[in-house]
C-alpha positions in Angstrom: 49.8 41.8 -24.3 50.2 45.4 -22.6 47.4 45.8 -20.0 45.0 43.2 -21.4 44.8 40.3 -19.6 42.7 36.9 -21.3 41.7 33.6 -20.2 41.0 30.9 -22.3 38.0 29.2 -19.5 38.0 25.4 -20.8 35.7 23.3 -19.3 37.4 20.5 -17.3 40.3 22.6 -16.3 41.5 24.7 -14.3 41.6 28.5 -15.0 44.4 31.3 -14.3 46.0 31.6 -11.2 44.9 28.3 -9.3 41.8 30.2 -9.5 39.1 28.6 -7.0 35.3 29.4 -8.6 32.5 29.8 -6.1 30.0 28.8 -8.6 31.5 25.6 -9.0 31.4 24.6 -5.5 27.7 25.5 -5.6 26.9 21.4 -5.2 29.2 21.3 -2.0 27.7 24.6 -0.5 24.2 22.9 -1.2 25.3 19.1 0.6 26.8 21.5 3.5 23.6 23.7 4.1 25.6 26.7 3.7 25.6 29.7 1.2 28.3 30.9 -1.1 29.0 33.7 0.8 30.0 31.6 4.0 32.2 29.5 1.9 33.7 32.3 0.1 34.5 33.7 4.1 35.5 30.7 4.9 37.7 29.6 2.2 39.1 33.4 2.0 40.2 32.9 5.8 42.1 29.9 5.3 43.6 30.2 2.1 43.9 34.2 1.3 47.9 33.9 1.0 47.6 31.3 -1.5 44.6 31.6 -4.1 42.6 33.9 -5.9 39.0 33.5 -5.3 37.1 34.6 -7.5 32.9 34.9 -7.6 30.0 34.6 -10.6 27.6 36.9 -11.7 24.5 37.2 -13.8 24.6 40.5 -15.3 20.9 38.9 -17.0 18.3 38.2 -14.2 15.6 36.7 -15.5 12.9 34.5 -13.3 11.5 30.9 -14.6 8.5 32.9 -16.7 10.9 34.5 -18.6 10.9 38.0 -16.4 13.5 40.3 -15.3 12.3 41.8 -12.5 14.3 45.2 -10.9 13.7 43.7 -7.5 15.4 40.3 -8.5 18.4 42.2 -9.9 18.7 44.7 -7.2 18.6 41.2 -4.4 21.2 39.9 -6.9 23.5 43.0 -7.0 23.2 42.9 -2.7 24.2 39.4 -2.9 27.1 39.9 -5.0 28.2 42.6 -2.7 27.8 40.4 0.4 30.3 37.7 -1.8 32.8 40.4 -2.5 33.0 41.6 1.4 33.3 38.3 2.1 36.5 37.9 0.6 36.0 37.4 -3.5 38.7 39.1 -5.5 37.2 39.4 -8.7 34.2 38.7 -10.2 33.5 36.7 -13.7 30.3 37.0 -14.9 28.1 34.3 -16.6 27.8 34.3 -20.3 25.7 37.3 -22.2 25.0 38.7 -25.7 23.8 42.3 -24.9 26.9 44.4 -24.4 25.3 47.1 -22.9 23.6 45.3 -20.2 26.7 44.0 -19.0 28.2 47.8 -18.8 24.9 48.3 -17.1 25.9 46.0 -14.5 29.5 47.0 -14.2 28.3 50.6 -13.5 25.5 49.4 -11.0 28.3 47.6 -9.3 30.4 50.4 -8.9 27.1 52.5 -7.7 27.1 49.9 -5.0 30.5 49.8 -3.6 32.2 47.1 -5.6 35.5 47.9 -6.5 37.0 44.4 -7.4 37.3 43.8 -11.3 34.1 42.8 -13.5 35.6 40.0 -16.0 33.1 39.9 -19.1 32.0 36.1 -19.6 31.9 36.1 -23.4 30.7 32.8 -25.2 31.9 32.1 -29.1 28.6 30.8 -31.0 30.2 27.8 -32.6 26.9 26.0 -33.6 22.9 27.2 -33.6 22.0 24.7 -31.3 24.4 24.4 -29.1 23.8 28.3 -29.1 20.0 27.8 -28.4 20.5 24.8 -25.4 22.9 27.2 -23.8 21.0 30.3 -23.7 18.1 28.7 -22.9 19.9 26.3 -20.1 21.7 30.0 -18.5 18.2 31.8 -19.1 20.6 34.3 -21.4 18.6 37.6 -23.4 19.5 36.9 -27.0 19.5 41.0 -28.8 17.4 40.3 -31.9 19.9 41.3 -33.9 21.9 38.5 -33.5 18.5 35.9 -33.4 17.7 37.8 -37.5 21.5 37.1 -38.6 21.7 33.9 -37.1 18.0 32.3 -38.6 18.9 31.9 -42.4 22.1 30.5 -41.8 21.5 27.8 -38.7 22.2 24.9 -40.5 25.4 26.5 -42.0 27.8 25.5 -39.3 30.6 27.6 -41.0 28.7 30.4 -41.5 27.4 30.4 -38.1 30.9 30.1 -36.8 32.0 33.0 -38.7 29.2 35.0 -37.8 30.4 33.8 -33.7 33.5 34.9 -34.4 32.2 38.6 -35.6 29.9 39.1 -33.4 32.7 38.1 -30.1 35.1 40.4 -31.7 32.5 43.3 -31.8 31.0 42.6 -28.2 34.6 42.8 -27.1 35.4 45.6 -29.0 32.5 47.4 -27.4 33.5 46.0 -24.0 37.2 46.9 -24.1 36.6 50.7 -25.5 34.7 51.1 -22.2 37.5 50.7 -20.0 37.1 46.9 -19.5 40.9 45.5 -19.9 40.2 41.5 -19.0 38.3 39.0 -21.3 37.4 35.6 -20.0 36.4 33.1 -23.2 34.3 30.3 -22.5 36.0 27.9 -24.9 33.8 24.8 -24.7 36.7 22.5 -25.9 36.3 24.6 -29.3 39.4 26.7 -28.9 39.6 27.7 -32.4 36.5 30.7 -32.1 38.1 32.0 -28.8 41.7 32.9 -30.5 39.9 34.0 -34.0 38.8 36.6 -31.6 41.6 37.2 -29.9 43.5 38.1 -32.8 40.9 39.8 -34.5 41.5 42.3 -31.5 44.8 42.1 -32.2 45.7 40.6 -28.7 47.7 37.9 -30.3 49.5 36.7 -33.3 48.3 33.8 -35.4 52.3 32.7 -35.5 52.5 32.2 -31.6 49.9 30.0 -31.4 51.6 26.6 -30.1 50.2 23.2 -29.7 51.2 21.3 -26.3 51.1 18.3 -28.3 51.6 17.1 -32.2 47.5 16.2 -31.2 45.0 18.0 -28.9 45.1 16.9 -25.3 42.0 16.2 -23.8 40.5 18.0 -20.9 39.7 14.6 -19.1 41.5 15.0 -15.4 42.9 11.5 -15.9 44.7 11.8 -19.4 46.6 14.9 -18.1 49.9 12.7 -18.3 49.0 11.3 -21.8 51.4 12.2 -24.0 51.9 9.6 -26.6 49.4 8.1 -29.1 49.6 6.0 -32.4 49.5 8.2 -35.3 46.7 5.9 -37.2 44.2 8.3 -35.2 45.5 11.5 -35.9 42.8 12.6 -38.0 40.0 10.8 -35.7 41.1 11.8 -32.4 37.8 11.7 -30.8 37.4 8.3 -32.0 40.6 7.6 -30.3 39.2 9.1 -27.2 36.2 7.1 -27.5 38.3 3.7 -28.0 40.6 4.0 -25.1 38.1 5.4 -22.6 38.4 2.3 -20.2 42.5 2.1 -20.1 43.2 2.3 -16.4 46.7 3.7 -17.7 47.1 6.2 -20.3 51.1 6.3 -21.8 53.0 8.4 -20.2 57.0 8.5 -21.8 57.1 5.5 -24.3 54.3 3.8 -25.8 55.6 0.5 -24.4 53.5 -2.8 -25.1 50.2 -1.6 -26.8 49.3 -5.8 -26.4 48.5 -5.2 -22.8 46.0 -2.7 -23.4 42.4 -3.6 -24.9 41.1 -1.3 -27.4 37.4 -0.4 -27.8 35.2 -2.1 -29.9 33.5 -0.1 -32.9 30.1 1.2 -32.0 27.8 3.7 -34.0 29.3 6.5 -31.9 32.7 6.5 -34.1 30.5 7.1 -37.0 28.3 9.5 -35.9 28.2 13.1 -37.2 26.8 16.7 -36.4 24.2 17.4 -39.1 26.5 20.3 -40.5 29.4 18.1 -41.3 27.0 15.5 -42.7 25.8 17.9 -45.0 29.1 19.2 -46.0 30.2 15.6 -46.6 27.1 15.1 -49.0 27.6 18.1 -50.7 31.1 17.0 -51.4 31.8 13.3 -51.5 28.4 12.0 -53.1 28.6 12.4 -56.7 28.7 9.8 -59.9 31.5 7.3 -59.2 31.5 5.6 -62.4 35.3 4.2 -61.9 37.8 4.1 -59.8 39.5 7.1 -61.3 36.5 9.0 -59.9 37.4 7.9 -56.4 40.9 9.0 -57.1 39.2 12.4 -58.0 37.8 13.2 -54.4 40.8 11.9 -52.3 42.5 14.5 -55.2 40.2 17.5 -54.6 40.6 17.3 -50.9 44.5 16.6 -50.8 44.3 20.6 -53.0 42.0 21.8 -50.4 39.2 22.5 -52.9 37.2 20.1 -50.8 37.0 20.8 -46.7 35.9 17.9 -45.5 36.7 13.6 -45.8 35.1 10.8 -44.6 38.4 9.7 -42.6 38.8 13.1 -41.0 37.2 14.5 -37.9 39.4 17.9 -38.4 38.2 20.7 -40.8 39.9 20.7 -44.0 43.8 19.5 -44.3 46.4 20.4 -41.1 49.2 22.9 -42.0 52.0 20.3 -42.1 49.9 18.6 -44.7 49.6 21.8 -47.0 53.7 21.6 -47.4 53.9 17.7 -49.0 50.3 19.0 -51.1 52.1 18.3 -54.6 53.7 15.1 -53.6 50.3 13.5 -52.5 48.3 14.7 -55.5 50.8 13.0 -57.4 50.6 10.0 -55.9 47.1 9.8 -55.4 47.0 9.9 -59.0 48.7 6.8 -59.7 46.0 5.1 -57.4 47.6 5.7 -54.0 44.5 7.2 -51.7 46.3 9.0 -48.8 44.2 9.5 -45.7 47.2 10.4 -43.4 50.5 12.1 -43.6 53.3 14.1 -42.4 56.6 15.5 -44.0 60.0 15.1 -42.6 61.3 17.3 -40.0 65.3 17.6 -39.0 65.3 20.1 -35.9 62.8 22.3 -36.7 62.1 25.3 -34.1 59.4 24.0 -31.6 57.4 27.6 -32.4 57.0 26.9 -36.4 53.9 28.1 -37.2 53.6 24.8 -39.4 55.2 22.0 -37.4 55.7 23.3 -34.1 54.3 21.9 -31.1 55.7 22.2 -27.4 56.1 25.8 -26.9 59.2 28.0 -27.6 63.0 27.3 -27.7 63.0 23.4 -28.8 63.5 21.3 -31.7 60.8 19.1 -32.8 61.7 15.8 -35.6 59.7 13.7 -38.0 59.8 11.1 -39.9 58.1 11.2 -43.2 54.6 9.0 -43.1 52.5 8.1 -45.5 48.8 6.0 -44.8 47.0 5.2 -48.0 44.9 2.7 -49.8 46.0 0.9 -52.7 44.6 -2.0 -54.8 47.2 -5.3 -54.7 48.7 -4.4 -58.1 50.0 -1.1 -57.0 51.2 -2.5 -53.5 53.4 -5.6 -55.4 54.8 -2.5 -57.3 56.0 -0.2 -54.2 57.2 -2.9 -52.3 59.1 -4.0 -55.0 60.2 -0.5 -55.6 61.0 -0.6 -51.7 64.1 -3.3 -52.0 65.9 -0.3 -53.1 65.0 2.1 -50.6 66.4 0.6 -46.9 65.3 3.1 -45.0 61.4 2.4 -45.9 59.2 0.1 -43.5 55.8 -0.7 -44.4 53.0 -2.6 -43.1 49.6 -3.3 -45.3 46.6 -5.1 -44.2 43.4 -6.0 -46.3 39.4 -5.8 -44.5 40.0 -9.7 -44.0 43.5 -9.3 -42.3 45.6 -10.4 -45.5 48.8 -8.9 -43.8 52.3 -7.8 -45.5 54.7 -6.2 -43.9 59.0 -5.8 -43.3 58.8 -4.8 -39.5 58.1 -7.2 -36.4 54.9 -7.7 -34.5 56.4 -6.1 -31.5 58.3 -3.3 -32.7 57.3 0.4 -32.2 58.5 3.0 -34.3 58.7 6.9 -32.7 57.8 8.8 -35.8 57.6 12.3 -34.2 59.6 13.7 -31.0 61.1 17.0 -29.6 64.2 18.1 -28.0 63.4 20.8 -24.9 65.3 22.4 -22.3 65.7 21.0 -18.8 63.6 17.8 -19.8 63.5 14.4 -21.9 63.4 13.8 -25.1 59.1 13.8 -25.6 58.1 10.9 -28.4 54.3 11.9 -29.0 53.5 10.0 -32.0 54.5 6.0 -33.0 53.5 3.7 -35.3 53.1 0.0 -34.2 51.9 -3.1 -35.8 49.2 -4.3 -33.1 47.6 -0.4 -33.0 47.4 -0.7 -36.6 45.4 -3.9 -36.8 42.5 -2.4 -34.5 42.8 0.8 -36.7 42.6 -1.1 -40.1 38.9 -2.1 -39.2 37.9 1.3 -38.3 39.7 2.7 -41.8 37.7 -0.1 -43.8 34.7 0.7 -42.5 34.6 4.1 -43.3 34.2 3.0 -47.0 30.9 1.9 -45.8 29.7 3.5 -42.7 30.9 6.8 -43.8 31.3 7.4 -47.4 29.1 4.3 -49.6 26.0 4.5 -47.3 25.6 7.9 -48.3 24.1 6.8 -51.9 20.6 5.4 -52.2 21.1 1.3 -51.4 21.6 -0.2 -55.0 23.4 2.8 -56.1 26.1 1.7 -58.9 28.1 4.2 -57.1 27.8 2.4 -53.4 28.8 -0.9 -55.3 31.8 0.8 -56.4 32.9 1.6 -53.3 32.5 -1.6 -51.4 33.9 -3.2 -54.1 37.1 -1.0 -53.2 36.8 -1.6 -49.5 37.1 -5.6 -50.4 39.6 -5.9 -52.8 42.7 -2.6 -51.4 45.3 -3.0 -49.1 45.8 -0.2 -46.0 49.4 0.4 -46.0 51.3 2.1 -43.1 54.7 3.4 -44.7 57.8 5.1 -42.9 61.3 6.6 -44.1 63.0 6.2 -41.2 66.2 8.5 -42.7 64.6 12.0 -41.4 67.7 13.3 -42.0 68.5 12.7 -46.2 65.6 10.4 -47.1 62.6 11.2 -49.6 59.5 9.4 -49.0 57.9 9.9 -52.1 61.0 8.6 -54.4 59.8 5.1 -53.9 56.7 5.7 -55.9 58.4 7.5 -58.9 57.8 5.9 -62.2 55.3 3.7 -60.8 
């Protein structure tokens, strides 16, 4: 990365370096009836040897009417200095839009005798109004340049994303050609922005991006140990979240008896939606159903990527492991087969593919191939039928009302995804068990409803349709357990 130095600032986590951030012991400075500057003296006394300590600034000061005054930024600019002299090692400044009054402020720093670096605070827009609540919450000068380019397309989320993703590369661009050789991204939990940047500036490579995880690991302080989940979710994770939010004990290891832990009911919250991905879903999943075939026609178009967006996915269009089984699914989902999750099998792949890596660099990551579909009861009789010839296959398949079928035992759980490191244990992220798959089975027939049929006018022929479907198919849960020579989709040849 040369001399550039980045950090990714997430919310809920701790930055680079063990970094301690005056601004966000601001509430304990308040309860002790001290200022920043004593606690950055303070702090800087006792643990100098041992941390970086690093200080905020507003490179925009504007007052409560909406007025920067040169008085309140030159009492600003003293302050800062008395926070650096104190013992501050760097400075990180708060989140801006107009490049050159940051460079402003860097020079006015320097005029004043502080030498420590001046880390830009730079902010992806990922959606108009969190964009607008944010600028207005930090009191933030918004160039009216970007207010004109942003107006007619607000309610375009992707558009406004793309448009975030410019405008951060040219504000860094800008930044960096001025001698400025540190970026700190305010990431928000929305990652994806921040490193469309990053490579834009040609700071990293889109093939060294790694996951810690098969899924995203929350920020939450007390899920930092989680590390295995049921792969029913995988596509839903923040209705996972949501479900689990009371364990006292998040797995940590091995799944181990999902029995003893209580899943969350379903609320409106699993079903809610930002207005942009309601939109895109309306745009793309509401349409004539005059058949089933017609259903089969959607989950079709979204399996080839023509469509971006599904009622059973959270995520934003299909994941790349998905893109490499894209002909077996459309094959099967037109014999009446409705996949809603997958993954292909994986024999010791490197733990940095850029398709099915996760873990970081100089591992081996394994899969089993999985398959999660609907299917009506015709078509289920048929594949397991097909499946007495095929040992390696498990299967479970559950209707709305609970009708269950299924070769595997209640208490068995089946590690479907894991990784081989140096220096530690073999890491199972991902299982499939029977009681996780019950609680999931309401969640995945009510999405016929909640998020796909109640979409039509009530009455619709098309609605009827699809509660029709939601009655009548089977979920089905299936598994080649041969990761080595098996083929997952053999079973539904000729049916």
């Amino acid at each position: 990365m040369s001399h550039q130095q980045i950090c990714l600032r997430n919310h809920g986590g701790k930055s680079m370096a063990q970094a301690f951030t005056i601004g966000t012991l601001r509430a304990i400075t308040r309860t002790m009836a001290t200022s920043t500057v004593t606690m950055t003296m303070s702090l800087a006394f006792i643990f100098s040897s041992k941390f970086l300590f690093i200080s905020e600034a507003y490179p925009d000061v504007i007052q409560s009417n909406g007025v920067a005054t040169l008085e309140a930024y030159q009492n600003d600019l003293a302050y800062l200095r008395r926070k650096v002299d104190a013992g501050a090692d760097l400075i990180v400044t708060q989140l801006f839009y107009d490049t050159d009054i940051f460079l402003k402020f860097v020079n006015d720093c320097r005029q004043i005798g502080i030498t420590c670096p001046i880390v830009p605070g730079i902010m992806p827009i990922n959606n108009y109004k969190g964009f607008l609540r944010m600028t207005s919450f930090c009191k933030t000068k918004i160039p009216p340049e970007i207010t004109a380019a942003l107006e007619p397309i607000k309610d375009n989320e992707e558009a406004v994303r793309a448009y975030g993703v410019h405008i951060g590369t040219e504000m860094c661009r800008k930044i960096m050609a001025n001698g400025i050789k540190t970026l700190h991204l305010y990431t928000l939990n929305m990652e994806k922005s921040a490193l469309a940047i990053l490579m834009n500036l040609g700071l990293i490579e889109e093939a060294k991006i790694s996951r810690a995880l098969p899924w995203r690991r929350p920020t939450n302080v007390f899920r930092v140990k989680e590390d295995v989940r049921p792969i029913f979710w995988a596509n839903r994770p923040k209705s996972y979240l949501s479900r689990t939010l009371g364990w006292e004990q998040y797995p940590h290891g091995r799944w181990g008896d999902s029995r003893s832990a209580s899943y969350g009911a379903l609320t409106d919250y699993q079903f809610m939606r930002p207005r942009a991905r309601d939109k895109k879903l309306r745009d793309e999943w509401v349409v004539p159903l005059k058949n089933v075939e017609d259903i089969h026609e959607r989950f079709g178009k979204y399996c080839s990527g023509e469509l971006r967006s599904s009622p059973w996915s959270e995520l934003d269009g299909l994941q790349p492991e998905t893109k490499i089984i894209n002909a077996q699914l459309g094959n099967i989902i037109s014999k009446g087969f409705l996949t809603i999750n997958s993954q292909p099998a994986v024999n010791g792949a490197k733990s940095d593919s850029a398709s099915v890596g996760w873990g970081g660099p100089g591992g081996h990551v394994y899969q089993k191939a999985y398959l999660e579909f609907f299917c009506s009861k015709e078509k289920l009789n048929d594949l397991i039928e097909k499946c007495k010839n095929f040992p390696s296959l498990t299967y479970m398949a559950v209707t709305k009302e609970g009708s269950w079928i299924s070769n595997v035992r209640q208490n068995e759980v089946n590690a479907v995804t894991w990784g081989v490191f140096p220096g530690k244990e073999i890491i199972q992220p991902t299982i499939v068990d029977p009681t996780s798959f019950g609680v999931w089975k309401g969640e995945a027939f009510e999405i016929w409803s909640r998020g796909w049929a109640q979409l039509y006018p009530e009455g619709d022929q098309s609605r009827k349709l699809l509660e029709e479907v939601q009655s009548s198919y089977f979920l089905v849960s299936l598994v080649d357990n041969d990761y080595i020579n098996g083929d997952l989709f053999a079973v539904f040849k000729d049916l």
